[in-house]
C-alpha positions in Angstrom: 0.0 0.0 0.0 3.1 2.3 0.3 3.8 1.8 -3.5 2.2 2.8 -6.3 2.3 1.3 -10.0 3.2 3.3 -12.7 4.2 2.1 -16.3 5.6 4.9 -18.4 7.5 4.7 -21.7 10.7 7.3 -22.1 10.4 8.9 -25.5 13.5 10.9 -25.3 15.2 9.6 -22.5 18.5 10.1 -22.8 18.1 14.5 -22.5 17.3 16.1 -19.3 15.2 17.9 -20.6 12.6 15.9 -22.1 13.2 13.4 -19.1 12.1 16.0 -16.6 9.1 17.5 -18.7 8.4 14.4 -20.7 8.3 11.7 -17.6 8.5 13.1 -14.7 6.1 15.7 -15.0 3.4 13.9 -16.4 3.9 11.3 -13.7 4.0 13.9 -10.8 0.8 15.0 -12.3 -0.9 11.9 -12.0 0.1 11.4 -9.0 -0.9 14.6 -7.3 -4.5 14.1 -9.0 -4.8 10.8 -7.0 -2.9 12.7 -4.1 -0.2 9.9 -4.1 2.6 12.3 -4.4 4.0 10.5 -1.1 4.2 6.8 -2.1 7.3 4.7 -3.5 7.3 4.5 -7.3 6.8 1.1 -8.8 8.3 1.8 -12.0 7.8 -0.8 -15.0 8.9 0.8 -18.4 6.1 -0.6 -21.1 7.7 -0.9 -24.4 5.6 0.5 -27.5 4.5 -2.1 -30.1 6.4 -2.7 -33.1 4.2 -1.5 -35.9 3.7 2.1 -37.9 0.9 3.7 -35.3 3.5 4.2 -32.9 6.5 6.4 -32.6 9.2 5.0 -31.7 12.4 6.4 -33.3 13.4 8.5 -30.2 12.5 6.3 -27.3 14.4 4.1 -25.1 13.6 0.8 -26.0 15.7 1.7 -29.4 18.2 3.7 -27.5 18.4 1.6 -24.1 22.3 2.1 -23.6 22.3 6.1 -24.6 19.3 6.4 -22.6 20.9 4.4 -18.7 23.7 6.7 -17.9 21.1 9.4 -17.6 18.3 7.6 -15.9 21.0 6.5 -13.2 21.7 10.5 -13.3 18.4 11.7 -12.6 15.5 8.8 -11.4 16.7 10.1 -8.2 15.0 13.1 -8.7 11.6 11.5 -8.0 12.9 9.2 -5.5 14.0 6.2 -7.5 16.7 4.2 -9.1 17.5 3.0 -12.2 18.0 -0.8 -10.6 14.8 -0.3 -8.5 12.7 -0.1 -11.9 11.8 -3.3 -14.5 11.2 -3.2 -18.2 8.4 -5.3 -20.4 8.4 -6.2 -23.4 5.3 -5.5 -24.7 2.3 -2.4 -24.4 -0.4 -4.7 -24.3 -1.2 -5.3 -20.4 -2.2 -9.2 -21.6 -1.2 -12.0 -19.1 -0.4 -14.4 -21.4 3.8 -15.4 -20.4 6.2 -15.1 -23.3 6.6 -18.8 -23.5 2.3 -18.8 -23.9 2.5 -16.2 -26.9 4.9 -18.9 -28.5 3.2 -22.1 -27.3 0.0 -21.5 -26.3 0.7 -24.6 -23.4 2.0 -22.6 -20.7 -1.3 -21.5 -18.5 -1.7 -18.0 -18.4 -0.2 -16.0 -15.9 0.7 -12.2 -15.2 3.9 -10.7 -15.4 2.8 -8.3 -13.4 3.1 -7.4 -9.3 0.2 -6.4 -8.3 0.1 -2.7 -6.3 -2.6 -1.3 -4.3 -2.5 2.0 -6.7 -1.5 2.5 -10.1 -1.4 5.6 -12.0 -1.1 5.8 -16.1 -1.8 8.2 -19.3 1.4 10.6 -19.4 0.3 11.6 -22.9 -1.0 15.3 -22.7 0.2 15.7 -19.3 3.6 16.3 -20.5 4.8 20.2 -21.2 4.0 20.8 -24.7 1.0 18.4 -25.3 0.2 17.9 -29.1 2.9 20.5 -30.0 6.9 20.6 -30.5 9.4 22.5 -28.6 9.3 25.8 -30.1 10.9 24.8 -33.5 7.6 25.9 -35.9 5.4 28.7 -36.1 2.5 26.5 -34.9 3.6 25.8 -32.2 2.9 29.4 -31.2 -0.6 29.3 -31.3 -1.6 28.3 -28.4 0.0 28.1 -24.9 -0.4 24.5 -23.7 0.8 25.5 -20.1 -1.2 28.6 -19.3 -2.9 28.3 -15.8 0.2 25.4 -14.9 2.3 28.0 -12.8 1.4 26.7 -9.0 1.4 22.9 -10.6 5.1 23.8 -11.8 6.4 25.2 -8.9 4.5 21.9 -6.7 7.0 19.6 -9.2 9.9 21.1 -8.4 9.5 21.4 -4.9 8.6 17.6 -5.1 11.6 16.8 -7.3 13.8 18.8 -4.6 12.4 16.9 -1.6 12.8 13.6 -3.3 16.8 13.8 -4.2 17.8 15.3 -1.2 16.0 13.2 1.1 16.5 9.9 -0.5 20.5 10.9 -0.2 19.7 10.1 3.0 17.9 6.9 2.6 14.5 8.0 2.7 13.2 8.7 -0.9 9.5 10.4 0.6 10.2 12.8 2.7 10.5 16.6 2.2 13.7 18.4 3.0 15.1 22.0 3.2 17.6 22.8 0.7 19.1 26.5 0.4 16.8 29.4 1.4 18.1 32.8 0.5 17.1 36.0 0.5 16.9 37.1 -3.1 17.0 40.4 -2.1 20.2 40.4 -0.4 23.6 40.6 -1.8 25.9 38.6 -3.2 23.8 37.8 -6.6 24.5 34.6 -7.4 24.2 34.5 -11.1 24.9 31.2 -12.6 26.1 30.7 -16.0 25.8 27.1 -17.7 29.0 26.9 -20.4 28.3 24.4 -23.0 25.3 23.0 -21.9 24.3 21.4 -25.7 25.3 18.9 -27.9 23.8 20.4 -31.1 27.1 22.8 -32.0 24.5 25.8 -32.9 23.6 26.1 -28.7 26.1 24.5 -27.5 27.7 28.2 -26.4 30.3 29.5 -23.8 29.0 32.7 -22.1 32.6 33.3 -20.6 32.7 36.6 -22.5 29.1 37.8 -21.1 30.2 36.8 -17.4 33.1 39.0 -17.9 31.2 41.9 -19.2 28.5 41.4 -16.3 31.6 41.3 -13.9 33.1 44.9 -15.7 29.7 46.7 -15.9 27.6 45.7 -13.1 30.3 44.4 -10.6 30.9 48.2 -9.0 27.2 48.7 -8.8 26.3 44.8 -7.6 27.6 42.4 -4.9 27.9 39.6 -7.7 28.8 36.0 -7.1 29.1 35.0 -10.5 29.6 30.5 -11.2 30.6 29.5 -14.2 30.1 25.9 -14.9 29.4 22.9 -17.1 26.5 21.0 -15.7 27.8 17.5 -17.5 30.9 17.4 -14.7 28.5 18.1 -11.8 26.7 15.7 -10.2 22.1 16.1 -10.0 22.6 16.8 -6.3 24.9 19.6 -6.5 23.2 21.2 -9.6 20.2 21.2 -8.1 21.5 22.8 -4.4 23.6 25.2 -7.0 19.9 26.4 -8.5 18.1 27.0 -5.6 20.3 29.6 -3.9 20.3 31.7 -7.7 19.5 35.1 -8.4 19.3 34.7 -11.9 20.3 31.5 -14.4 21.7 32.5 -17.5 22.1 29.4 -20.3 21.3 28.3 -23.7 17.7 26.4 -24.9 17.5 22.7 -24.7 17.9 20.1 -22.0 20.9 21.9 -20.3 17.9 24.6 -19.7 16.2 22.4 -17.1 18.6 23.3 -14.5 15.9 26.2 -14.4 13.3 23.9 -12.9 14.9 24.4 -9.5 15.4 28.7 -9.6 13.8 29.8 -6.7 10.8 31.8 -6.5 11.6 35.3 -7.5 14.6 34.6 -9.4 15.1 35.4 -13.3 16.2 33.4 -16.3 18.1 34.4 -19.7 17.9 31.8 -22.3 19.4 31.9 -25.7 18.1 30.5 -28.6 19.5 29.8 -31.9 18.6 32.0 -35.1 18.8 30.3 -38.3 21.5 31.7 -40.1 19.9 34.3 -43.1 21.0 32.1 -46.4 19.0 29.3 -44.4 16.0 27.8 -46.3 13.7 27.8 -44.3 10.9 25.1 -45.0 7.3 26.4 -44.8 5.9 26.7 -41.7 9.4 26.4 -39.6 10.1 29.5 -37.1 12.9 31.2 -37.6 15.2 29.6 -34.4 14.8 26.9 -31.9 13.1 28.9 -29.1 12.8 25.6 -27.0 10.5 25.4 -24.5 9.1 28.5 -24.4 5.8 27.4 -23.4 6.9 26.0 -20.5 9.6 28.2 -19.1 6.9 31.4 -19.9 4.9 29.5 -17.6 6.5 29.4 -14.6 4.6 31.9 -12.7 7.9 31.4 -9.9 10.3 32.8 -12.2 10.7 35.7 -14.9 12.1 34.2 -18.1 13.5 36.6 -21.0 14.8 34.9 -23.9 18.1 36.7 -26.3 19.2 35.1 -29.7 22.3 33.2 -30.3 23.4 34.8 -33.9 24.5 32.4 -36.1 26.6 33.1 -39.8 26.3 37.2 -40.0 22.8 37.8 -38.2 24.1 40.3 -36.2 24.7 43.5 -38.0 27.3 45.6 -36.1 30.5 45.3 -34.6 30.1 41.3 -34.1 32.8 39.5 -31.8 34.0 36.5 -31.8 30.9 34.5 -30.3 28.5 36.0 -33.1 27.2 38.6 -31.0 27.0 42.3 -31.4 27.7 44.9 -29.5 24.5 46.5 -29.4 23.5 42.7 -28.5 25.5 42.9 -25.5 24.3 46.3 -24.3 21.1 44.7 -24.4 22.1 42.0 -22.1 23.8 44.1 -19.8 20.9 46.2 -19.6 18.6 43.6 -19.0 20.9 41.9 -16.2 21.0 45.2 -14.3 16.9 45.7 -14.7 16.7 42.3 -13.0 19.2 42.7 -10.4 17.0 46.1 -9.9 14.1 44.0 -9.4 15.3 41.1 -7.4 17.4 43.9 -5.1 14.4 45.6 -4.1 11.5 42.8 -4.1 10.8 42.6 -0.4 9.9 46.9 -0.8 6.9 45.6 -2.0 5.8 43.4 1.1 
């Protein structure tokens, strides 16, 4: 009775990002509707049918070995392990055994434990429903996440409670991680180097921490951490997050480090422009503004999002990253308008 059943398949499981919004959110969100958000998980991942009404080109059970390393990396976030979970080999929820399906003389039996609860359907429940990531203009016309704000900041809390606590053995309980006052110097602004493997995001903001540092560092108490998520482990990324100011990074699964910003706190993301001579094919936006529907929906945070330029998009002065000058005064100006903000936010009490 202390476990409930859920059977999940992973689409995209071997990005944080899609693991986070694509599996664990949906499952969180079953499980507060059934207000089971304090059992153990029972995890069995259902494999998809082999036949053309299913897409599977993405998903685990074709990428198993890409997709371990990272559930061992982040199951603990909702208080599990990848060696505490089982795998099936088939959608169907028959109870015929394998040997039965080949023999039909083996009496039919389930190959399934039995739980008190059992929760299933992740499929509009993740963050972008029937739409994509931001990569089309359709996916503009509607926001799939609008009202979701209070859900979102529940999940993360939840996530937070889970990986802390079950680093000390319990994998239920809720725990207090870093509670600062926003409001009070030094500003930790963190800023995640490299966070992509697609070459077009996969950026180094070394230059922009240095101009933050030379324009803003007289006027702000700044405690500025540069790192690469990939060499830290969940634990500390997520403890790193909760004490920020602001998060500055590029779109995609290195993103969801923002999950865990605390309330009040801002978020710069950069997405990548399609280069000018690009054809662009009908319909398509003109960058990957990734998960825009869901960061713009986190009622806990403020989320501006800034272009990465890509082959001459920028039209003055461009350094060596591709951006402008008048694209860094931007950025500047938009740090200090935050820091403005965050600085004074307990005036308004």
């Amino acid at each position: 009775s202390d476990h409930v059943f859920v059977p999940w398949n992973s689409f995209h499981g071997f990005n944080p990002g899609h693991i986070i919004t694509d599996d664990f959110l949906p499952i969180y969100t079953l499980l507060s509707y059934f207000d089971l958000t304090d059992r153990e998980l029972a995890m069995v991942h259902i494999d998809l049918p082999d036949n053309d009404s299913t897409h599977r080109w993405d998903n685990c059970q074709n990428h198993r070995k890409l997709c371990e390393p990272y559930m061992e990396r982040f199951l603990p976030l909702i208080g599990t392990e990848l060696r505490k979970t089982s795998t099936q080999y088939t959608a169907t929820l028959d109870s015929i055994s394998r040997t039965a399906r080949t023999t039909r003389t083996t009496k039919r039996k389930t190959r399934y434990v039995c739980a008190a609860h059992g929760v299933a359907g992740m499929g509009m429940l993740t963050d972008h429903g029937r739409k994509l990531h931001g990569n089309f203009e359709k996916d503009f016309l509607w926001t799939h996440n609008i009202g979701r704000g209070d859900s979102f900041y529940r999940f993360r809390n939840w996530m937070i409670g889970r990986l802390l606590s079950g680093e000390n053995g319990d994998a239920r309980g809720d725990v207090d991680v870093e509670k600062r006052d926003l409001s009070r110097p030094p500003y930790r602004i963190v800023v995640s180097n490299n966070s992509s493997t697609d070459a077009r995001r996969n950026i180094s903001f070394e230059e922009h921490a240095a101009v933050l540092r030379s324009e803003l560092g007289k006027k702000y108490e700044l405690d500025i951490r540069r790192v690469e998520l990939s060499d830290m482990s969940v634990a500390d990324q997520v403890k790193l997050a909760t004490g920020a100011s602001m998060l500055i990074t590029a779109a995609g699964g290195g993103a969801s480090i923002g999950h865990f910003l605390p309330r009040g706190a801002s978020m710069l993301v950069f997405f990548a422009e399609f280069p000018p001579d690009k054809e662009v094919s009908t319909g398509q936006y003109n960058g990957w503004v990734m998960d825009w529907d869901t960061y713009n929906n986190f009622a806990y945070i403020r989320t501006h999002w800034l272009p990465i330029r890509h082959g001459g998009n920028a039209t003055d002065s461009n350094d060596s990253s591709g951006q402008s000058e008048a694209d860094m005064n931007v950025f500047v100006k938009l740090v200090d308008q935050e820091l403005d903000l965050i600085s004074h936010v307990n005036d308004y009490d």
